[in-house]
LOLOLUM-948938 format. One record per residue (C-alpha): x, y, z; residue in one letter. Coordinates in pm, 1 decimal. Layout:
BEGIN
<pt c1="X" c2="Y" c3="Z" rest="A"/>
...
This chain:
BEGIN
<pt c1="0.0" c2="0.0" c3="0.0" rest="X"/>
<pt c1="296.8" c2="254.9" c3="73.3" rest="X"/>
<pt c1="439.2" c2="153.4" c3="-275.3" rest="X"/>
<pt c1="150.2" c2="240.0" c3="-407.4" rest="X"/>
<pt c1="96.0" c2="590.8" c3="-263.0" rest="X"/>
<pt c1="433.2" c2="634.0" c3="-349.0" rest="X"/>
<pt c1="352.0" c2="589.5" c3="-725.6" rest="X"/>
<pt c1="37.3" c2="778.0" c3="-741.6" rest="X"/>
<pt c1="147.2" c2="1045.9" c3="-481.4" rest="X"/>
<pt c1="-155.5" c2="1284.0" c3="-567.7" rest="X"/>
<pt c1="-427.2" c2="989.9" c3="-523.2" rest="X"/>
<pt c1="-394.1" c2="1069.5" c3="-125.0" rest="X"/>
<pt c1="-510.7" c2="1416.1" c3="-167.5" rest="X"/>
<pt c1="-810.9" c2="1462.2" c3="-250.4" rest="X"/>
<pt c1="-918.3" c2="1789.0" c3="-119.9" rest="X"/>
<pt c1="-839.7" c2="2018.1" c3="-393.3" rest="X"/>
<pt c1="-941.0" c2="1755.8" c3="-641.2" rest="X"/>
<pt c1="-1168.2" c2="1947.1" c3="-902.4" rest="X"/>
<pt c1="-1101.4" c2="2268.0" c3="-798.4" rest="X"/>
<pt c1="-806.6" c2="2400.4" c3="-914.3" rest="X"/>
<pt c1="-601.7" c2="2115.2" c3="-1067.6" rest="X"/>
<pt c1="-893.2" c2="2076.9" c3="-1398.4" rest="X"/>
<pt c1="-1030.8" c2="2282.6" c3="-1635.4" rest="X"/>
<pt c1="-1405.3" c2="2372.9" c3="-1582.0" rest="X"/>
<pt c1="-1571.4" c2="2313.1" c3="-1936.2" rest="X"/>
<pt c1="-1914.3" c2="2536.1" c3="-1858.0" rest="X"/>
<pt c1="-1666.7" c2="2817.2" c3="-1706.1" rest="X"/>
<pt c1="-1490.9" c2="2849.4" c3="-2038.5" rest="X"/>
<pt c1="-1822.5" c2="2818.4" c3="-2268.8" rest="X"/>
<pt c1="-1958.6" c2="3115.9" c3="-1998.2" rest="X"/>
<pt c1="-1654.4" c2="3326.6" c3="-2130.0" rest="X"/>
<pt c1="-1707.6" c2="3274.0" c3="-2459.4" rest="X"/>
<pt c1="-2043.6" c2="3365.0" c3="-2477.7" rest="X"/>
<pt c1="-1952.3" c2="3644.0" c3="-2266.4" rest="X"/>
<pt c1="-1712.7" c2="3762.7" c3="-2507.3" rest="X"/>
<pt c1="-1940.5" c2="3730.7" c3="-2805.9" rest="X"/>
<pt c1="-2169.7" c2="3996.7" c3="-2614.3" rest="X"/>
<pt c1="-1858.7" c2="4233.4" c3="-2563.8" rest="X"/>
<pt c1="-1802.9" c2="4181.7" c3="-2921.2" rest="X"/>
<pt c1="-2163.8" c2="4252.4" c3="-3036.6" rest="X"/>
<pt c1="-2199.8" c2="4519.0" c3="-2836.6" rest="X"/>
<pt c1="-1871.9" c2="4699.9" c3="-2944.3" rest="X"/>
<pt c1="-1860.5" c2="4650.0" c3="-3291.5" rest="X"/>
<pt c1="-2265.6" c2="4553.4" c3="-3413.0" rest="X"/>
<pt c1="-2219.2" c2="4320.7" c3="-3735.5" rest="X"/>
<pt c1="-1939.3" c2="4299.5" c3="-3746.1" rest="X"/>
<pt c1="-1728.6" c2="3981.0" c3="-3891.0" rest="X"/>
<pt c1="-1536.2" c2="3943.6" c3="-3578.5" rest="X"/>
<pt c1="-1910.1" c2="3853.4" c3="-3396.4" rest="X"/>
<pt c1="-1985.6" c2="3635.5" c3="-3655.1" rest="X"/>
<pt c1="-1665.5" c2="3458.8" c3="-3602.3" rest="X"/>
<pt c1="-1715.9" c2="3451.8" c3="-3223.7" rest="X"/>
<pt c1="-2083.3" c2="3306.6" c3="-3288.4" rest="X"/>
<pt c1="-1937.1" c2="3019.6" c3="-3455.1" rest="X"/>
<pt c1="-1668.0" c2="2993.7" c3="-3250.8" rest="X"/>
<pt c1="-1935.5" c2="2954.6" c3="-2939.1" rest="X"/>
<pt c1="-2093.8" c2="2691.2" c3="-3113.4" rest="X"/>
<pt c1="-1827.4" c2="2512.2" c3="-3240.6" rest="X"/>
<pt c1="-1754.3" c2="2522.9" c3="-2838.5" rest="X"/>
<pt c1="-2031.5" c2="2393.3" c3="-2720.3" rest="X"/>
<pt c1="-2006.2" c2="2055.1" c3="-2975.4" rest="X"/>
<pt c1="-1596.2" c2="1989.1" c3="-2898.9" rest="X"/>
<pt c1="-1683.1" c2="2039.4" c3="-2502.7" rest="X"/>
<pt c1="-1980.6" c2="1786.9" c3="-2522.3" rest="X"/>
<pt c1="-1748.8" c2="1547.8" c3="-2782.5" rest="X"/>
<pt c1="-1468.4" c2="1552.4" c3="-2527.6" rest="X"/>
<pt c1="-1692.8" c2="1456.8" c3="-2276.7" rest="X"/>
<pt c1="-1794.8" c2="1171.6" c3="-2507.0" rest="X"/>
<pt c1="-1422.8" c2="1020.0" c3="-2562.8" rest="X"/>
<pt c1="-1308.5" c2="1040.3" c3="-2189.9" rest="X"/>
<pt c1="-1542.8" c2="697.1" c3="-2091.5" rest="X"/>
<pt c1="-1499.2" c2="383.9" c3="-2290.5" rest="X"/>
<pt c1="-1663.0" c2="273.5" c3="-2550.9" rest="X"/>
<pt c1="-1828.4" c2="-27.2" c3="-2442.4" rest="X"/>
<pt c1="-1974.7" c2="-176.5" c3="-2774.1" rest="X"/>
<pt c1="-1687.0" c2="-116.0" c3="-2986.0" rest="X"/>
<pt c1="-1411.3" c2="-241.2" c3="-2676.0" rest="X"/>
<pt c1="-1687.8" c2="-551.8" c3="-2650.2" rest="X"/>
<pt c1="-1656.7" c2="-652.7" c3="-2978.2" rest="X"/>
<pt c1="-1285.9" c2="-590.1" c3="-3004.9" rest="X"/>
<pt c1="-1220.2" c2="-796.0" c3="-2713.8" rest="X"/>
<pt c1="-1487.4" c2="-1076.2" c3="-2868.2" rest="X"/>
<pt c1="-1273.9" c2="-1095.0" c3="-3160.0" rest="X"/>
<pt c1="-967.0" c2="-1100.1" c3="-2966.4" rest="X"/>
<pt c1="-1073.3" c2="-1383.4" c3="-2795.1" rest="X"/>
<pt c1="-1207.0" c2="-1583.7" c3="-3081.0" rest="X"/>
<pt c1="-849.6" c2="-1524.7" c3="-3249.8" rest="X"/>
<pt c1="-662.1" c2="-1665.7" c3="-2971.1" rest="X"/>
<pt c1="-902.6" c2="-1959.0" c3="-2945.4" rest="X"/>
<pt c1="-878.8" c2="-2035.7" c3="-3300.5" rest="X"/>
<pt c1="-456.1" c2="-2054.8" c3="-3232.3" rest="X"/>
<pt c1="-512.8" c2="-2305.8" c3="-2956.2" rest="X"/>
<pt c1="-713.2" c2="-2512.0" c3="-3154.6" rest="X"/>
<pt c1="-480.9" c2="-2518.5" c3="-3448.3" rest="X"/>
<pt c1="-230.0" c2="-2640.5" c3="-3152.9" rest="X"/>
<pt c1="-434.3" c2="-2860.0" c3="-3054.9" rest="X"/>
<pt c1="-537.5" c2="-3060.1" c3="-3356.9" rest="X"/>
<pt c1="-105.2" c2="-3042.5" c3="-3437.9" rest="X"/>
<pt c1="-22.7" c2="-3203.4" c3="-3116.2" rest="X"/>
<pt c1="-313.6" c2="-3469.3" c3="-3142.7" rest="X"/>
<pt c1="-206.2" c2="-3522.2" c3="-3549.4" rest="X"/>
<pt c1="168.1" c2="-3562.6" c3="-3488.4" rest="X"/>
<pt c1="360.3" c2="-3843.5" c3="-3515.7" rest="X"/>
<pt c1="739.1" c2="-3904.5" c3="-3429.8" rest="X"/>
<pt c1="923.0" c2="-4032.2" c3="-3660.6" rest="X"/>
<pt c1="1091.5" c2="-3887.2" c3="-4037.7" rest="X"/>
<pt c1="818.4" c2="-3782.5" c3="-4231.6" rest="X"/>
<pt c1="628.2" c2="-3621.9" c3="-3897.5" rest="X"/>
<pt c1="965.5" c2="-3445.7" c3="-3771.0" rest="X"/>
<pt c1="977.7" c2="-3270.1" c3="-4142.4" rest="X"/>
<pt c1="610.0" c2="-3156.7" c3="-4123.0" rest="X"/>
<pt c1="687.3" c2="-3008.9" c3="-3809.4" rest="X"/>
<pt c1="957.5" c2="-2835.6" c3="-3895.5" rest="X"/>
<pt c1="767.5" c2="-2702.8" c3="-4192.9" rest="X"/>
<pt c1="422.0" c2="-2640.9" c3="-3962.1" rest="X"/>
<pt c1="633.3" c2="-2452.8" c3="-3765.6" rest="X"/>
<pt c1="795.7" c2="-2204.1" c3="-4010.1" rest="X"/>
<pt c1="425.8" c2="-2144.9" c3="-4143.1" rest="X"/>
<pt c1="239.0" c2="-2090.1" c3="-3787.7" rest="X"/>
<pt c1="548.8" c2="-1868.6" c3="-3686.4" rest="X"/>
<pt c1="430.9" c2="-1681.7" c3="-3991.3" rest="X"/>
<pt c1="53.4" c2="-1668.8" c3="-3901.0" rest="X"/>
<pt c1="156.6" c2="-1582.9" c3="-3509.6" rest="X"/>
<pt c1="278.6" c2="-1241.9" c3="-3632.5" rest="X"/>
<pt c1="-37.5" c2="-1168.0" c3="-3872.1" rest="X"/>
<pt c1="-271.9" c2="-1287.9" c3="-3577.6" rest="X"/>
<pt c1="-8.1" c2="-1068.9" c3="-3324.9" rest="X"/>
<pt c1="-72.2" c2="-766.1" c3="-3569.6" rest="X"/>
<pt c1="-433.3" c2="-845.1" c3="-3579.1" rest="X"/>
<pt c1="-483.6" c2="-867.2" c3="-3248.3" rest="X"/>
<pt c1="-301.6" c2="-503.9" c3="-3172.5" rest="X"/>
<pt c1="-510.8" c2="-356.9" c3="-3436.3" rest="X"/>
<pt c1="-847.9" c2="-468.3" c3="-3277.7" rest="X"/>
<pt c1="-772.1" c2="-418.4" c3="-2923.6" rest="X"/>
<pt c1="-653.6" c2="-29.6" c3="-3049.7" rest="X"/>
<pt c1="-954.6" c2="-27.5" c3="-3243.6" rest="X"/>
<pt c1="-1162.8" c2="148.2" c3="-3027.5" rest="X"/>
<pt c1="-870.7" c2="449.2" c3="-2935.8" rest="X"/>
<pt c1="-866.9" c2="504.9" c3="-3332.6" rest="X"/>
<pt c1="-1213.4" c2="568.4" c3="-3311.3" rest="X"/>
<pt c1="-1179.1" c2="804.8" c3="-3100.0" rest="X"/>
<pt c1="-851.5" c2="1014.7" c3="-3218.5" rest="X"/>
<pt c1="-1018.6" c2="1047.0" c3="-3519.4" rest="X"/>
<pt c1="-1294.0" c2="1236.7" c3="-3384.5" rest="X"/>
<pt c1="-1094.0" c2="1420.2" c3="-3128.1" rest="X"/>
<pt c1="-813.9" c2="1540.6" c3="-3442.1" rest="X"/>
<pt c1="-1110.1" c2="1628.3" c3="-3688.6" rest="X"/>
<pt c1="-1263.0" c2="1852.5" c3="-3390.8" rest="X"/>
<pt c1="-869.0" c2="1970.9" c3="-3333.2" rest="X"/>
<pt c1="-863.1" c2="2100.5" c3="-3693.5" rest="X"/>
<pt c1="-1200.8" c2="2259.9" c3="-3687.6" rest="X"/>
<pt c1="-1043.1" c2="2454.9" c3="-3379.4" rest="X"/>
<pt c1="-706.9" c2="2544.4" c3="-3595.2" rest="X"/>
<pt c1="-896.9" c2="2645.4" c3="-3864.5" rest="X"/>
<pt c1="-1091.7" c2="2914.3" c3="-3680.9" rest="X"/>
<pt c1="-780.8" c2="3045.5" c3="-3516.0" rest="X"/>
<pt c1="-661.7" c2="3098.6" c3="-3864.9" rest="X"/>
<pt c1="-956.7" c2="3291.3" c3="-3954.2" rest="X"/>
<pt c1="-968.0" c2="3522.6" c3="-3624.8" rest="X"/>
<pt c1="-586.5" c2="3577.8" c3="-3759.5" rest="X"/>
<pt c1="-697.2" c2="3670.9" c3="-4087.0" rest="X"/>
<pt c1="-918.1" c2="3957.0" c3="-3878.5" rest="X"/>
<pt c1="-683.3" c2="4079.9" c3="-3720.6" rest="X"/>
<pt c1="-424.5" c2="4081.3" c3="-3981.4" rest="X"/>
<pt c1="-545.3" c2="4448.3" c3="-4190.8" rest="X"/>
<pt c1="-581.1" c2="4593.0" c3="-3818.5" rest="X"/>
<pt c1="-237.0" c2="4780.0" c3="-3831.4" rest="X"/>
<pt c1="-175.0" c2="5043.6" c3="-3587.9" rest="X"/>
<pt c1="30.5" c2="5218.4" c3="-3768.1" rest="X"/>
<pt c1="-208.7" c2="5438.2" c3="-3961.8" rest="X"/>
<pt c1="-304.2" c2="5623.1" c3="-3620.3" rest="X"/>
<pt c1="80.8" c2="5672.2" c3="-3558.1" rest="X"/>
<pt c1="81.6" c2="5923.9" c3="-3820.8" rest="X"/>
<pt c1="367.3" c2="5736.6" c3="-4059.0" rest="X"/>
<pt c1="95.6" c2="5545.5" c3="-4309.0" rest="X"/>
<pt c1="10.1" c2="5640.3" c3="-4632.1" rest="X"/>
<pt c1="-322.0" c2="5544.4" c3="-4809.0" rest="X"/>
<pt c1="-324.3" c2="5409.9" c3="-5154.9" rest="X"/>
<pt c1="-681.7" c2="5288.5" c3="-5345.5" rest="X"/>
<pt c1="-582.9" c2="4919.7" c3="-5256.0" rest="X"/>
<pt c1="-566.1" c2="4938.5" c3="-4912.1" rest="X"/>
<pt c1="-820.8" c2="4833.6" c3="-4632.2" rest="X"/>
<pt c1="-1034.2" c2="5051.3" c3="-4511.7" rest="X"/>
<pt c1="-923.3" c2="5143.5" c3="-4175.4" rest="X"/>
<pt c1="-1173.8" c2="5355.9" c3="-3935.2" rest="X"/>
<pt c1="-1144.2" c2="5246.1" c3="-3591.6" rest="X"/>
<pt c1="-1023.8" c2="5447.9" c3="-3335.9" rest="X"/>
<pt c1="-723.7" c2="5410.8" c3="-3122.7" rest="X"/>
<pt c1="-979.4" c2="5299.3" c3="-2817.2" rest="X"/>
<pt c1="-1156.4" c2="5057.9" c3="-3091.9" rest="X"/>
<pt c1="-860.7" c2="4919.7" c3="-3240.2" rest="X"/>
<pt c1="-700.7" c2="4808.1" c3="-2911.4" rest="X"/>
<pt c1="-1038.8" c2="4652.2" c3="-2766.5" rest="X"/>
<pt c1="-1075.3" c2="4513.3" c3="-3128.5" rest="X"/>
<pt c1="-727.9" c2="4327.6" c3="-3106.1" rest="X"/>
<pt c1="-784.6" c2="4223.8" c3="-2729.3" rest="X"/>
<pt c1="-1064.2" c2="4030.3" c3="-2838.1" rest="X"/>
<pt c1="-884.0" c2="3837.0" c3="-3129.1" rest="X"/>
<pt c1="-640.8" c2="3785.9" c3="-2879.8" rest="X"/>
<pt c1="-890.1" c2="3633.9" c3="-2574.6" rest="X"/>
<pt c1="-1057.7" c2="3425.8" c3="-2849.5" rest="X"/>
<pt c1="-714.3" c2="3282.9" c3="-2963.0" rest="X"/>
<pt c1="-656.5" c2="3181.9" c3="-2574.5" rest="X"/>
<pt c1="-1051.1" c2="3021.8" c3="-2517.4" rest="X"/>
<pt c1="-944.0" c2="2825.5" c3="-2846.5" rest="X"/>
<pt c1="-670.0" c2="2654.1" c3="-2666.6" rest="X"/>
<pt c1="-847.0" c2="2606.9" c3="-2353.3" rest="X"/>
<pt c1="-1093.5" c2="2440.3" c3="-2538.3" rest="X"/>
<pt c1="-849.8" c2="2248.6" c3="-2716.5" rest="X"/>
<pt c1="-716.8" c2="2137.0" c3="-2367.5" rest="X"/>
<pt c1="-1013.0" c2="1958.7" c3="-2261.7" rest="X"/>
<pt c1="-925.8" c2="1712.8" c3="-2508.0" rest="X"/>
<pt c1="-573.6" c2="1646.2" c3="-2333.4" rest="X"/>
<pt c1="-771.8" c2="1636.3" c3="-2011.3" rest="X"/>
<pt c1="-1047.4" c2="1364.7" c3="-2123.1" rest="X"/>
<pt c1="-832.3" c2="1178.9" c3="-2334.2" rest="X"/>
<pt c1="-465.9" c2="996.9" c3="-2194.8" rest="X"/>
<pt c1="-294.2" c2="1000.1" c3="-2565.5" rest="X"/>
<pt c1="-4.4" c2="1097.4" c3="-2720.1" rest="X"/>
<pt c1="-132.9" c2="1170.8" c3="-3022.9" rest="X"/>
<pt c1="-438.1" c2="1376.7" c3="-2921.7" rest="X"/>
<pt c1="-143.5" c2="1557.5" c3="-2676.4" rest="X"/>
<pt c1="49.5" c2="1667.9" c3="-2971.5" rest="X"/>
<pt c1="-183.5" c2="1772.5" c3="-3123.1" rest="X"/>
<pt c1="-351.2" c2="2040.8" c3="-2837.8" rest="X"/>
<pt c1="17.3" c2="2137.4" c3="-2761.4" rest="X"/>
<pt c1="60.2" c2="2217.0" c3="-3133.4" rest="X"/>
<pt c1="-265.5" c2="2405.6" c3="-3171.3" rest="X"/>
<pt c1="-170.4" c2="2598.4" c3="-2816.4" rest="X"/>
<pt c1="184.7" c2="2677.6" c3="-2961.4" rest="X"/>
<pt c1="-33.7" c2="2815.9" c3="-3271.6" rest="X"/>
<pt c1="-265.6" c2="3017.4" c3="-3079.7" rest="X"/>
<pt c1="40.1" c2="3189.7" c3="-2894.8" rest="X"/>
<pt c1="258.5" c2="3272.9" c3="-3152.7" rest="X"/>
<pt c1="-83.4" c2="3445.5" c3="-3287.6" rest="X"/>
<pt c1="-136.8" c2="3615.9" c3="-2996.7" rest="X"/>
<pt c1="182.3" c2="3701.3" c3="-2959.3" rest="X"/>
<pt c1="118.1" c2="3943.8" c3="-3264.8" rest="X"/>
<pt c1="-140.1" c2="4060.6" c3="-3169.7" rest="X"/>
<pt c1="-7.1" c2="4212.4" c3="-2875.5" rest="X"/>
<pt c1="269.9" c2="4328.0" c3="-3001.1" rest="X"/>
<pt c1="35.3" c2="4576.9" c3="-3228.9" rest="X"/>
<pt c1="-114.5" c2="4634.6" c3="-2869.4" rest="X"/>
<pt c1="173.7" c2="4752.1" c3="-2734.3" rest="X"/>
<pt c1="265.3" c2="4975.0" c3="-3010.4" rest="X"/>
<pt c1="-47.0" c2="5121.5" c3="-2969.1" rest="X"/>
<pt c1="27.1" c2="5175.9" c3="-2565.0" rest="X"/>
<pt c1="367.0" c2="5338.4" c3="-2646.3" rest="X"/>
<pt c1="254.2" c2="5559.9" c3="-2882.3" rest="X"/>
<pt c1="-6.2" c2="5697.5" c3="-2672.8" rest="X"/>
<pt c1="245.4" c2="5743.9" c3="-2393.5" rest="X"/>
């Protein structure tokens, strides 16, 4: 029992267990929604709402799908197992029906010999088999858990694409206007709430992203949050520093 608590050292506290040490899902989709009222309110139809809308809703499906994947799947594990079973059956039998068919002498010594090379053979396709049905049921469910990933990346592009025309530095004084560029009529006070938002919607995206990682104990569906979150920041991180051009200059 102490080797045990040794192991799992944070199975003998369970005080703070939900509190602070795990994301709360209907916390985050609060924010959001919050945020898409800040948005509306600010800036009434515009794109960057829309965005947020979907966003929300987008939200609300990858928070109930990562609920989904964190249990097992009991008819697909079931089945896998079923099958598992049957294949490891059907090897005993085949040993079986050798042992009770063999003979020792010449001619039974050189079937063995060639039995053997073939069920070696067999042993690795059933051994392959047998890996691919009993990881059945985690393919399942990295395949949904990546395809919600990349809806998530693919909105974080977009809220980049927002923000990307938002350059400060036609309130600095030092841009000049030609007929192909973006119109650009935001205020200083506008433009910085404006980027602050891309920027808090970048972060929610990872968070969100996270609760895969949280639900789900696999390397591959780790990557692939820390990759989105690594996205997300090196997004944000532009955005802010257009923020803080925007501070300096008002200084």
């Amino acid at each position: 029992m102490q080797l045990f608590n040794w192991l799992s050292p944070f199975r003998q506290n369970k005080t703070l267990e939900g509190h602070y040490t795990h994301l709360k899902a209907d916390l985050i989709l609060k924010t959001i929604e919050r945020l898409e009222q800040r948005i509306n309110n600010r800036f009434p139809d515009s794109g960057l709402g829309r965005v947020c809308g979907e966003f929300r809703i987008l939200s609300y499906e990858s928070e109930a799908l990562s609920r989904r994947l964190g249990p097992p799947i009991w008819p697909v594990r079931i089945v896998a197992w079923m099958a598992a079973v049957l294949l490891v059956g059907l090897v005993i039998w085949a040993l079986v029906q050798l042992v009770q068919h063999f003979s020792f002498n010449a001619e039974g010594m050189a079937d063995l010999l060639q039995t053997t090379e073939s069920a070696i053979n067999e042993l690795i396709f059933l051994g392959l088999a047998l890996f691919s049905l009993i990881r059945f049921e985690t393919r399942i469910k990295q395949r949904s858990a990546l395809a919600a990933l990349h809806r998530l990346r693919s909105i974080a592009h977009v809220v980049d694409m927002h923000q990307l025309t938002k350059d400060p530095a036609y309130l600095l004084g030092t841009f000049t206007q030609t007929q192909v560029s973006p119109e650009r009529s935001l205020t200083r006070q506008q433009l910085t709430r404006y980027l602050d938002y891309c920027s808090e919607m970048l972060a929610l995206n990872s968070k969100i992203a996270a609760l895969f990682a949280e639900n789900m104990d696999d390397p591959v569906i780790l990557n692939a949050v820390n990759d989105l979150e690594s996205l997300t920041q090196g997004m944000a991180a532009k955005i802010w520093q257009k923020i803080m051009i925007l501070d300096l200059a008002e200084e």
